[in-house]
C-alpha positions in Angstrom: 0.0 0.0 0.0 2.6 2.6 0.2 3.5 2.3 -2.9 0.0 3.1 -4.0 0.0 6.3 -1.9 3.2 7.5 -3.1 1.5 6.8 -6.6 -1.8 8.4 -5.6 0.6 11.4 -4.0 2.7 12.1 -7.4 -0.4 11.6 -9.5 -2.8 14.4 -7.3 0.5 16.7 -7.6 1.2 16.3 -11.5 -2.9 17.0 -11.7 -2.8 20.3 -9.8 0.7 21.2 -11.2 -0.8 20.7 -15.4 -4.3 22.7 -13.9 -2.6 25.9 -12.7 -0.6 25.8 -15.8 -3.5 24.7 -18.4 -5.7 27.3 -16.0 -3.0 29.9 -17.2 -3.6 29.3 -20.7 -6.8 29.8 -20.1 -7.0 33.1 -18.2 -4.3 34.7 -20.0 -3.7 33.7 -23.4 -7.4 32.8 -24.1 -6.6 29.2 -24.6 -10.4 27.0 -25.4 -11.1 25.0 -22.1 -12.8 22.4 -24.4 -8.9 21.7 -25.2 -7.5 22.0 -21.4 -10.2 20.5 -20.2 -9.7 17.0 -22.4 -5.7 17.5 -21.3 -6.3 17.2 -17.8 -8.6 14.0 -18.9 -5.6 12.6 -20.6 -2.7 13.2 -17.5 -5.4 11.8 -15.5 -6.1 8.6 -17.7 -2.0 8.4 -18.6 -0.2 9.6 -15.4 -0.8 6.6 -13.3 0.0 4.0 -16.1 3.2 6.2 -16.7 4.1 5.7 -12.7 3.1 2.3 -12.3 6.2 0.7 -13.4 8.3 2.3 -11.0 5.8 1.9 -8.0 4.0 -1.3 -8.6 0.9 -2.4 -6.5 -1.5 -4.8 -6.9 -5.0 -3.1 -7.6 -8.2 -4.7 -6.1 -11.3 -2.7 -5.0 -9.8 -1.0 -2.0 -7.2 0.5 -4.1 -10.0 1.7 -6.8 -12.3 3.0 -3.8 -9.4 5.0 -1.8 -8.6 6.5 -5.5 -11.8 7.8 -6.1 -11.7 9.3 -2.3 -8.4 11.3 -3.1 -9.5 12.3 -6.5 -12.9 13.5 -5.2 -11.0 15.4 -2.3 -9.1 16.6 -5.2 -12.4 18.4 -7.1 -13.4 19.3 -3.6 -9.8 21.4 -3.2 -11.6 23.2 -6.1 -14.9 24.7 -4.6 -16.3 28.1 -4.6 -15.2 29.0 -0.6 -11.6 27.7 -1.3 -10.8 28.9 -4.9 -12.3 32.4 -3.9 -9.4 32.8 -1.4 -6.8 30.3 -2.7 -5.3 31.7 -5.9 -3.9 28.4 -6.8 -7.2 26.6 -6.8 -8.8 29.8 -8.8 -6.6 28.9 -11.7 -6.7 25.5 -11.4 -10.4 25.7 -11.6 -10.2 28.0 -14.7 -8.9 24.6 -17.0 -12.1 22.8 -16.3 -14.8 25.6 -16.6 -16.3 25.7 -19.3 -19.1 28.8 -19.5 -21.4 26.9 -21.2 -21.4 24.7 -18.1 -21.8 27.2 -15.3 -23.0 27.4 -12.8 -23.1 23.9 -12.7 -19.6 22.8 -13.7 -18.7 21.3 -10.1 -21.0 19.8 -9.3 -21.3 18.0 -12.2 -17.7 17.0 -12.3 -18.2 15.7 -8.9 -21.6 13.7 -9.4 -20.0 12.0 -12.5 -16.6 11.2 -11.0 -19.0 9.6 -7.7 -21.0 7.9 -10.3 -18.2 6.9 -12.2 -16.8 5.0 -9.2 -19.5 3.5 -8.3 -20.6 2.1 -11.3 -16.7 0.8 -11.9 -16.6 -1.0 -8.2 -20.3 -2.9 -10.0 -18.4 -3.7 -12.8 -15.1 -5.0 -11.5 -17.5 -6.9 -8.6 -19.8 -8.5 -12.0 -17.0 -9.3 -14.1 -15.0 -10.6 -10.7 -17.9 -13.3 -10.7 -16.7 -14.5 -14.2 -13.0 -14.2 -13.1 -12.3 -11.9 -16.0 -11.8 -8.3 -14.2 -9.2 -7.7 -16.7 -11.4 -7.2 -19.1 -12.4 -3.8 -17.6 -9.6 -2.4 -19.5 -11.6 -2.5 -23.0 -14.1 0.0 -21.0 -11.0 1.8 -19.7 -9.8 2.7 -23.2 -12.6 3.9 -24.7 -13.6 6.1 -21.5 -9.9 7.3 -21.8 -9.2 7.7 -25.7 -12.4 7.7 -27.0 -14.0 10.1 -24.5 -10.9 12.1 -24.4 -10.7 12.7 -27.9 -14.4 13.5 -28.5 -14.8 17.1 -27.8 -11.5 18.2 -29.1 -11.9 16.5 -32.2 -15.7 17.3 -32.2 -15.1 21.3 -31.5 -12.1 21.4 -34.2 -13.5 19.2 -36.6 -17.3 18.7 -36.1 -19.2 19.4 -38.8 -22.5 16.8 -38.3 -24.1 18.2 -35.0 -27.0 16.6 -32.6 -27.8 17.7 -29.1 -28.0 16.4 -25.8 -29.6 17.3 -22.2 -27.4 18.0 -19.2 -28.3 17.2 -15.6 -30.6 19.7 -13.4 -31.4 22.1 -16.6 -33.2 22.3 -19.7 -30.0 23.6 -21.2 -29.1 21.9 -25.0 -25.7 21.0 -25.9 -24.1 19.9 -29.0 -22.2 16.8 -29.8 -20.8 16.1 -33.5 -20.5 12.7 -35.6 -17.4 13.8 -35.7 -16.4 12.9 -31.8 -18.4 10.1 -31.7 -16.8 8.4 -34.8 -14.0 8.5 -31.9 -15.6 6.5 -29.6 -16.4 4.0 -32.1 -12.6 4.0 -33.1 -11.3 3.7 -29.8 -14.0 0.4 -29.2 -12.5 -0.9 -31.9 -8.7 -0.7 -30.7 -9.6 -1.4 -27.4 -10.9 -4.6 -28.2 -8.0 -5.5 -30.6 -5.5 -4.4 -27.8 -7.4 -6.8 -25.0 -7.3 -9.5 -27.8 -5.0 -11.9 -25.8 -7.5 -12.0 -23.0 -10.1 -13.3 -24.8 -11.2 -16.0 -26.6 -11.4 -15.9 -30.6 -15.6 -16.1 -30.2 -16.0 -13.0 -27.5 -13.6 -11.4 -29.5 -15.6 -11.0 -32.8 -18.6 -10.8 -30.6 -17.2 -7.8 -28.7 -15.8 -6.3 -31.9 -19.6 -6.3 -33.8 -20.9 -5.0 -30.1 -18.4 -3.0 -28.2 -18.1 -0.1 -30.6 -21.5 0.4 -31.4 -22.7 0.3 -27.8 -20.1 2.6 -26.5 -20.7 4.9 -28.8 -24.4 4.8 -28.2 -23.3 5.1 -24.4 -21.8 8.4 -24.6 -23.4 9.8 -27.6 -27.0 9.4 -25.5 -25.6 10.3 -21.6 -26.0 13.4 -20.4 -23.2 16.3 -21.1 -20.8 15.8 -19.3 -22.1 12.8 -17.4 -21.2 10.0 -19.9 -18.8 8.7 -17.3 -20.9 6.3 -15.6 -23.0 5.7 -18.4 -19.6 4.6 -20.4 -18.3 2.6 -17.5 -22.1 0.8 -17.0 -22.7 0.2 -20.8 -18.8 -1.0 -21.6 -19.0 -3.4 -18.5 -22.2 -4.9 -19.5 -21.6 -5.1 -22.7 -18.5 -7.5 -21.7 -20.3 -9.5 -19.5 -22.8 -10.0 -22.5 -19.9 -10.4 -24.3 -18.7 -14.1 -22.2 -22.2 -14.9 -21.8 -22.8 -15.1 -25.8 -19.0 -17.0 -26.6 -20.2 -19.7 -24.0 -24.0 -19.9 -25.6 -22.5 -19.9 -28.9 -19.0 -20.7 -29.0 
């Protein structure tokens, strides 16, 4: 366990460290927070994998619970009564607010990343029963590629738009074929780079239903709440995934 702490320590640092700088960009030199916003996403989906090497653990649902505890504590170090007297956490802030989201863009960072977790424990517990948590990683990729790539590639590139709700207002916001054709992408390379952990059945059954119902996941969730939605589609989706190969295989 220490090693995960030291991990957990250096990862929370090299978050805040990229947010005040990213928050910078932002503030000063008018940088789009749809674009800082989806770089904190990525040193938050790549840090740890980058750290693990040198500070190996072994990660069970203790280790995934106390994560989401520090990274919550993290968005809470972020709040309205500490970033209004803690310059630090004012410009940190400024990388993840969008202004299309206010005044709602804490708390719906926070109610995803709680949902987020919560859902992941279900699915790691469900897929645990099969003896096959590893296959969590093809729901890991896509949440971290595909979702990461989306809005970027959707605000620079989207020319095919639809809209979507958002939690606790009537508020419309735009997605784009564009980003969700990265989704799709990304369940496509997730499942070829999990291909060693499974069987050559679940693997053309996950490749005809893994895109497709990811994409649907996040292209039908709520803005910025496709998280959980991701996370509960992707994991059953793999558990329909071993319960076809064994029916049909």
């Amino acid at each position: 366990m220490s090693n995960f702490w030291l991990l957990e320590a250096i990862r929370t640092a090299i978050l805040a460290g990229s947010a005040w700088v990213l928050g910078i960009l932002v503030l000063r030199y008018g940088v789009k927070v749809n674009y800082t916003r989806k770089v904190m996403h990525f040193i938050l989906f790549f840090s740890p994998m980058m750290i693990a090497p040198y500070l190996p653990y072994a990660p069970d649902l203790t280790t995934v619970l106390l994560s989401g505890v520090v990274f919550i504590a993290t968005i809470l170090s972020m709040a309205a009564p500490i970033r209004n007297r803690i310059g630090f956490a004012r410009v940190a802030f400024a990388a993840m607010d969008r202004p299309e989201d206010r005044p709602f863009t804490l708390l719906w960072v926070l109610t995803q990343a709680l949902a987020t977790y919560a859902v992941l424990i279900g699915m790691l517990i469900w897929l645990g029963s099969y003896d096959r948590t590893n296959l969590i990683y093809i729901t890991v990729l896509v949440s971290g590629i595909g979702d990461g790539l989306a809005e970027p590639v959707g605000v620079r590139f989207g020319r095919h738009h639809y809209t979507t709700r958002a939690l606790f207002t009537n508020r419309r916001y735009t997605r784009s074929l564009e980003g969700s054709a990265c989704v799709f992408l990304s369940g496509i390379l997730a499942c070829i780079l999990l291909r060693g952990e499974l069987s050559t059945p679940e693997f053309w059954i996950a490749m005809a239903l893994i895109p497709i119902a990811m994409t649907l996941a996040e292209a039908l969730s709520p803005h910025t709440w496709d998280g959980p939605f991701l996370y509960l589609v992707g994991g059953a989706s793999t558990v329909a995934i071993l319960e076809l190969a064994a029916l049909y295989g």
